[in-house]
C-alpha positions as CSV (number, residue, x, y, z in Angstrom):
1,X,88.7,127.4,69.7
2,X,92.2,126.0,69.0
3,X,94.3,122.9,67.7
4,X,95.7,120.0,70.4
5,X,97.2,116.9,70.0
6,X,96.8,116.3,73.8
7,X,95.7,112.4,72.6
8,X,98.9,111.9,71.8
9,X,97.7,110.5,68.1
10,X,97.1,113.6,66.3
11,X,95.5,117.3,66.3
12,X,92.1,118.0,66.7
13,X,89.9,121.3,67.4
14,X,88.8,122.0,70.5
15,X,86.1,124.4,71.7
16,X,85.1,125.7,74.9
17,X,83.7,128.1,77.2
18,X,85.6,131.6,77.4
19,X,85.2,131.1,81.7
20,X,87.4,127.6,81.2
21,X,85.0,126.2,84.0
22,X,84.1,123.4,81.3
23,X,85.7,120.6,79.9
24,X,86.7,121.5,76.1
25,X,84.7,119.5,73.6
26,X,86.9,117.7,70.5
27,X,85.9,117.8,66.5
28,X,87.9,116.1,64.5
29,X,89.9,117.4,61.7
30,X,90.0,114.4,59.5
31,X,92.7,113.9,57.3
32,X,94.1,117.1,58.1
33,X,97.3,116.5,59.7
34,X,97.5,120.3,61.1
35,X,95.5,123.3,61.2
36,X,95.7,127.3,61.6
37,X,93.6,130.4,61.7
38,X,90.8,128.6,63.5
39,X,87.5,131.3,62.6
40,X,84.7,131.4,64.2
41,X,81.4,132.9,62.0
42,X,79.9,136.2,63.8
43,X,76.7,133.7,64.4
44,X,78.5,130.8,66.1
45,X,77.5,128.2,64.1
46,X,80.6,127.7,62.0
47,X,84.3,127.5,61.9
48,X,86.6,127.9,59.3
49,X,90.4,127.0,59.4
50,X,93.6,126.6,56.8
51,X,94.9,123.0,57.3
52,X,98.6,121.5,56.1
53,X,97.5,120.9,52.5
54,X,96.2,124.8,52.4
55,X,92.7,123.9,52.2
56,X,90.2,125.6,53.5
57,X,88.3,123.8,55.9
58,X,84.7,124.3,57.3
59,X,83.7,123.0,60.6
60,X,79.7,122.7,61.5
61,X,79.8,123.1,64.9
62,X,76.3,121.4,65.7
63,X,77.4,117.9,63.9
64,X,80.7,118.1,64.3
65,X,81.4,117.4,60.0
66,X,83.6,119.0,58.0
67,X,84.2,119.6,54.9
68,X,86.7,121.5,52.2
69,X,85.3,125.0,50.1
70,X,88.5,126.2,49.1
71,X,92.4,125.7,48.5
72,X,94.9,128.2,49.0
73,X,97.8,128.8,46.3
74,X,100.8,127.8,47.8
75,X,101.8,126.3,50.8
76,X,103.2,129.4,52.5
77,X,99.8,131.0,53.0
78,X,99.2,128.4,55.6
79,X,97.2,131.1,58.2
80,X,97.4,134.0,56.4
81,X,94.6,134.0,54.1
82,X,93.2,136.4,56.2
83,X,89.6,134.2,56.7
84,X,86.9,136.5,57.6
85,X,83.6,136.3,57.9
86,X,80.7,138.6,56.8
87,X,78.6,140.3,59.1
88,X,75.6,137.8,58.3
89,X,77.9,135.1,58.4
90,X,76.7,134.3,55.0
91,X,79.9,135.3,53.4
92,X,83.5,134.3,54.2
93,X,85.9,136.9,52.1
94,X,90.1,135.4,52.1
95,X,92.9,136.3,49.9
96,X,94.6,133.3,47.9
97,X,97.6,133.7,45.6
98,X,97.7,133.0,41.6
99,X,99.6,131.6,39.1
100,X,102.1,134.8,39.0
101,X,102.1,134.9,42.8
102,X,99.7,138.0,42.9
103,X,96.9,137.7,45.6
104,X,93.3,138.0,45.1
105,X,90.8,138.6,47.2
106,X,88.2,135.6,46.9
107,X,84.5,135.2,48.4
108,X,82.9,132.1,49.2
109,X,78.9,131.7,49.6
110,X,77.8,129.7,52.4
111,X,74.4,129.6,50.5
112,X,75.9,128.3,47.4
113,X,79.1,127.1,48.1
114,X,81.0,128.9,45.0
115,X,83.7,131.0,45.3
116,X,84.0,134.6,43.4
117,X,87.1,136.3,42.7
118,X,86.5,140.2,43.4
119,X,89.9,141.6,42.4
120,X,92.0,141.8,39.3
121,X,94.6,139.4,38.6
122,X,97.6,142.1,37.8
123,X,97.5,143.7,41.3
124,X,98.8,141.8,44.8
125,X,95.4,142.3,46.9
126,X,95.3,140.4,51.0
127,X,93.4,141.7,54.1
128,X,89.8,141.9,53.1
129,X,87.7,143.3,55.7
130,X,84.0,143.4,55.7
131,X,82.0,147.1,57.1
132,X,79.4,146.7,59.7
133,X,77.0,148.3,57.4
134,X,77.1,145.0,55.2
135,X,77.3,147.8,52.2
136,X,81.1,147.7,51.6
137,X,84.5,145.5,52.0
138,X,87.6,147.0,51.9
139,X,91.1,145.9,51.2
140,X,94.5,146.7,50.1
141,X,96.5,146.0,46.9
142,X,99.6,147.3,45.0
143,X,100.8,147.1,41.6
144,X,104.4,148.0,42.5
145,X,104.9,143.7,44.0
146,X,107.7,142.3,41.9
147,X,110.3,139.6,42.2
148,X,112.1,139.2,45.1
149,X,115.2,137.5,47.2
150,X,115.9,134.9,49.9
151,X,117.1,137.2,53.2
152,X,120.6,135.4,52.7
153,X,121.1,137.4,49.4
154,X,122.9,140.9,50.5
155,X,123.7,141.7,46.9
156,X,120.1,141.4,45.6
157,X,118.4,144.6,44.5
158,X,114.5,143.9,45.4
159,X,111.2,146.0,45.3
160,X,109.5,147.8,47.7
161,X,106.1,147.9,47.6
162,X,103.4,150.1,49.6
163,X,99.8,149.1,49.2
164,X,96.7,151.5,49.0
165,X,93.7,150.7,50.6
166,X,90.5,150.3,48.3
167,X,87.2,149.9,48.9
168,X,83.6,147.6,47.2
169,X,80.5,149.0,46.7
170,X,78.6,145.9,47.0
171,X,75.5,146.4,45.8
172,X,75.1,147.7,42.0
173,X,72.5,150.3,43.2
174,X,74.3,152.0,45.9
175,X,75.8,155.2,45.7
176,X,79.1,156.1,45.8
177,X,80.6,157.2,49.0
178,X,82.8,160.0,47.6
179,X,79.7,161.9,46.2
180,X,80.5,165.6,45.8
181,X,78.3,166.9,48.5
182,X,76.6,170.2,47.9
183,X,78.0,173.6,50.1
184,X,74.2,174.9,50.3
185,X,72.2,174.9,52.7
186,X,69.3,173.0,53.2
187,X,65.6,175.3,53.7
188,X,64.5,174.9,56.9
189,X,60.5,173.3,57.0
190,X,57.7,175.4,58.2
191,X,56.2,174.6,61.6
192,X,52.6,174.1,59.8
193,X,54.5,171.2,57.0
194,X,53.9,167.8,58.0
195,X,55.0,164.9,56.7
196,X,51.8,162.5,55.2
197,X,51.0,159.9,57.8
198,X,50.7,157.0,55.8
199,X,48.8,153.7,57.4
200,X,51.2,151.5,59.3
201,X,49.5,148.1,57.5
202,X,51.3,145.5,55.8
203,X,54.7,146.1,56.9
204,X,56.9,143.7,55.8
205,X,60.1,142.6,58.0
206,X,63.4,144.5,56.5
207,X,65.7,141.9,54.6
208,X,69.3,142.8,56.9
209,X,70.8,140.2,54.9
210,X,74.0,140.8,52.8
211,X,74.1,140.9,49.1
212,X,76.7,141.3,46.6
213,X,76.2,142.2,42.6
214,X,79.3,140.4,40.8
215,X,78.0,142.0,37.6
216,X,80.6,145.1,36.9
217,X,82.3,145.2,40.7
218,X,85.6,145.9,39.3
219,X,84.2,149.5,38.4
220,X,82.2,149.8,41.9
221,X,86.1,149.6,43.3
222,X,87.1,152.3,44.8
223,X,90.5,153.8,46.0
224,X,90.7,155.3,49.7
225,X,91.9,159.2,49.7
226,X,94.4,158.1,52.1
227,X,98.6,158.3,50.9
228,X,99.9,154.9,49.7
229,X,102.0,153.3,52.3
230,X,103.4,150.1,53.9
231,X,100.2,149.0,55.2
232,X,100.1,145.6,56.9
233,X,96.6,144.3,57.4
234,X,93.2,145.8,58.3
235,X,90.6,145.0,60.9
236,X,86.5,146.1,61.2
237,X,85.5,148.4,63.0
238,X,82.1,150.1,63.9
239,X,79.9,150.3,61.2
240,X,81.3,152.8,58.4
241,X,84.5,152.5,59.4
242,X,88.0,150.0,59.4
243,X,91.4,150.2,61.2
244,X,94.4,150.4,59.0
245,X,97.3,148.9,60.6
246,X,100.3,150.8,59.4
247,X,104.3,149.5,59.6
248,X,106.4,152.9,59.9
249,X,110.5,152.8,60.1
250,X,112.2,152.7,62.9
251,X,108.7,153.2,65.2
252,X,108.3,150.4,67.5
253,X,104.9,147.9,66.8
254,X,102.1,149.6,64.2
255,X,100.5,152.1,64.1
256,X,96.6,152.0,63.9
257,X,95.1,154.5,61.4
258,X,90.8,154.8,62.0
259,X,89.4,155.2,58.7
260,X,86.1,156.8,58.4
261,X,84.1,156.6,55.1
262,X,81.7,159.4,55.6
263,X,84.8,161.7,55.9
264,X,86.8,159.8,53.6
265,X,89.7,160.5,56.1
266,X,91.7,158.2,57.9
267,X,93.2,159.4,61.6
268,X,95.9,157.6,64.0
269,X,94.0,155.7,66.9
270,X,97.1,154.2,68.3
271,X,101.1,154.3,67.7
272,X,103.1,151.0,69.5
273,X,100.8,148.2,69.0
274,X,101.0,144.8,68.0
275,X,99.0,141.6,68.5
276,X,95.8,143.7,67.5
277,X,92.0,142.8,67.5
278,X,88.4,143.6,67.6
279,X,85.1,142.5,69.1
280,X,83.0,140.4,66.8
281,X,80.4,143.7,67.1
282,X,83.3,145.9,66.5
283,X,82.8,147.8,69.8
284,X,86.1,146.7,71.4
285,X,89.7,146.7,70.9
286,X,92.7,144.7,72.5
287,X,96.1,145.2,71.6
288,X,99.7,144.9,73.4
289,X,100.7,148.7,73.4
290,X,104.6,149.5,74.4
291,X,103.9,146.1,75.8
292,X,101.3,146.9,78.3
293,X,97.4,145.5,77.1
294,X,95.0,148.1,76.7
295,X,91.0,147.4,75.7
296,X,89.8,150.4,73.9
297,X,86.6,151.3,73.1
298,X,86.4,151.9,69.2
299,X,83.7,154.5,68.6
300,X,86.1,157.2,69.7
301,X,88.6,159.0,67.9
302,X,91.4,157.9,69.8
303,X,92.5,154.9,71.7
304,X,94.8,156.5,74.2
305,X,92.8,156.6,77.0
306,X,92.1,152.5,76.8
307,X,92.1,151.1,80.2
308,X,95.2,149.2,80.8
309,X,94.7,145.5,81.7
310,X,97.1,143.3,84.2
311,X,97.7,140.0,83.4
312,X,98.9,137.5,85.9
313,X,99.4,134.3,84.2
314,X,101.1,131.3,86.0
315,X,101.7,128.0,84.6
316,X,102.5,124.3,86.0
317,X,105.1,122.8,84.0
318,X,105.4,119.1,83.7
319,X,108.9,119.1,81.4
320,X,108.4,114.9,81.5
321,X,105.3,115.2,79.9
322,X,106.3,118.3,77.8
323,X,109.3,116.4,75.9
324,X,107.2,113.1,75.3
325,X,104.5,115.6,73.4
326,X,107.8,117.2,71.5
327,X,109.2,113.8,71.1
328,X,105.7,112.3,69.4
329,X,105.3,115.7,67.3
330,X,108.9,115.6,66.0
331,X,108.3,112.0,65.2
332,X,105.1,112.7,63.4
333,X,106.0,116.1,61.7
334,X,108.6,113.6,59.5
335,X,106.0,111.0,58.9
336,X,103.7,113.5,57.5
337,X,105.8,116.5,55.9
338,X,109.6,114.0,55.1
339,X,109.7,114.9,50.8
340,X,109.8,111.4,50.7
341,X,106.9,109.2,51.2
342,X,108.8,106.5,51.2
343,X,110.9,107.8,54.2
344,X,114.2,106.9,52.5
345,X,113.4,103.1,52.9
346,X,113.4,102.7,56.8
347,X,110.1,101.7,58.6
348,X,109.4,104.4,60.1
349,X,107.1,102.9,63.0
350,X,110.2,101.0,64.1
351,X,112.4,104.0,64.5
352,X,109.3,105.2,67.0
353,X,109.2,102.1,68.7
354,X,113.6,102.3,68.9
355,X,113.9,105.7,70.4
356,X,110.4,106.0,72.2
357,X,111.5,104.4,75.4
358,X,114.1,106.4,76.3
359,X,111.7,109.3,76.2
360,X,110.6,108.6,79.9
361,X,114.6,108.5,81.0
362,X,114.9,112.1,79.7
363,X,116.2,114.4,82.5
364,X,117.2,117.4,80.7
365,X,116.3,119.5,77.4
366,X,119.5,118.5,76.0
367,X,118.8,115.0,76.3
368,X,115.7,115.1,73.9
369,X,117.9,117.3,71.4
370,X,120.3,114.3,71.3
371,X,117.4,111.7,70.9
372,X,115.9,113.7,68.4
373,X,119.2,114.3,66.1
374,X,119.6,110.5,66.2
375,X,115.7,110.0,65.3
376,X,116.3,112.7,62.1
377,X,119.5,110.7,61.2
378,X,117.8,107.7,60.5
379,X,116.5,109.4,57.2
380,X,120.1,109.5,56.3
381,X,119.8,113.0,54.7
């Protein structure tokens, strides 16, 4: 799935078949003027996506409607409110900023359509990540997130945060995962114990659906016995586990830490990645390492012996046809995002019809940047 304004008029999404054999089918997006993070829920019927206005929009992919469950907090977190779906696909988990600029991590019911905060206001909490066991969600957050600078300030003394990684016991009546567990040994059964054989009648079909018990989950919040660092985001992995994508000075890409809750340990998987993810069913990594791709299978402790894959892309470039879609986006990106609605008093449609036929005469990149700056300078800004 992905955005195109290929009509010329506007964007729109577009899904298709991963072998590309088929045409792509289009959805409208409405009045959205753009979108980002197009996600897709685990059972295909559903895709969510963070559009211009930060809302949070939700595709039906049998009817083609849409509709908005949620709004972001500011208009930075355009694609990055980490959208993620719940195993079940019952459950899509995000993190949205508040009124001091501290993220929480929200979940929204596809059943109900209401949205539950599950983290405390005072702490800066992104990247929820749901476990395969449909028992837990994990995240990170810091308390040490305070004021910062614009880049252009050299003089400015800012804070440094590192996040820890936490996670949810979902589910009031489960047990905690850090249990002290007993050093003795268990007694071994006799060969003459047996187990009762009870009648295999009226067995009902186990309930694999997720549920969450908002009552108290603040206390069912758990840190990760894992040092507090500069974390960047985390991804699912196989079921009791999540990959912890760690930022380290001076190291080139991430470095992927594979965090086990039975051990309550967290190991490195993978040093020099970047543009990182995992299979819907968790079983499969991709990831650019030392800029070579690599698929590695998860269940292992290590991703270093991933098979390397070679990519042999080769494109057809129409630059004609390229700089009329840059010249109708520029246009278009003022009409819709120019502070003024009012465009500074010119008719905006008659600067397109102005400059739009020199488009076609365009023979080099240069060209467009001049039409463009005397486009913009029409707004007399």
């Amino acid at each position: 799935a992905w955005f195109s304004d290929r009509n010329g008029k506007g964007y729109e999404l577009l899904i298709a078949n991963q072998d590309g054999m088929s045409a792509p089918r289009n959805i409208s997006i409405g009045e959205s003027k753009l979108g980002w993070e197009p996600t897709w829920s685990p059972d295909g019927k559903y895709i969510v996506f963070t559009d211009d206005d930060v809302r949070i929009r939700l595709v039906d992919i049998a009817s083609g409607t849409i509709k908005t469950i949620g709004v972001g907090g500011n208009n930075l977190e355009r694609g990055s409110l980490g959208l993620t779906w719940s195993p079940d696909s019952q459950w899509l988990a995000y993190s949205k900023s508040g009124t001091n600029n501290f993220r929480q991590v929200m979940l929204w019911s596809l059943a109900s359509s209401k949205t539950q905060a599950v983290t405390n206001t005072l702490a800066d909490a992104f990247s929820p990540t749901w476990d395969a066991d449909k028992e837990h969600l994990y995240f990170l957050a810091s308390t040490d997130v305070a004021l910062g600078s614009g880049w252009a300030n050299t003089s400015s003394m800012t804070a440094n945060p590192e996040y820890a990684a936490y996670v949810i016991n979902l589910q009031s009546d489960d047990k905690s995962p850090f249990k002290p567990k007993s050093d003795e040994e268990e007694a071994e059964k006799k060969e003459n114990e047996k187990e009762d054989e009870k009648p295999k009648t009226d067995e009902k079909k186990e309930d694999t659906s997720l549920k969450i018990d908002f009552e108290n989950i603040e206390r069912r919040t758990l840190a990760l016995d894992i040092p507090v660092r500069n974390y960047s985001y985390m991804l699912s992995g196989p079921k009791g586990s999540v990959f912890i994508m760690e930022r380290i000075p001076n190291d080139r890409g991430l470095t992927v830490q594979k965090y086990k809750l039975e051990d309550n340990e967290a190991k490195e998987f993978i040093g020099g990645a970047s543009q990182i993810s995992v299979s819907t069913d968790g079983k499969k990594m991709l990831a650019q390492v030392n800029g070579n791709w690599q698929v590695m299978d998860t269940g292992g402790p290590s991703g270093k012996d991933g098979k390397s894959l070679k990519v042999n892309l080769q494109m057809n470039l129409n630059k004609t046809a390229e700089w009329t879609q840059m010249f109708e986006e520029a246009w278009r990106y003022e009409q819709d995002y120019f502070y003024d609605p009012n465009m500074h008093g010119r008719d905006w449609k008659a600067v397109y019809k102005r400059y739009a036929p020199l488009v076609p005469h365009i023979k080099h990149r240069a060209d467009l940047t001049y039409v463009l700056d005397q486009v913009n300078g029409e707004l007399s800004v």
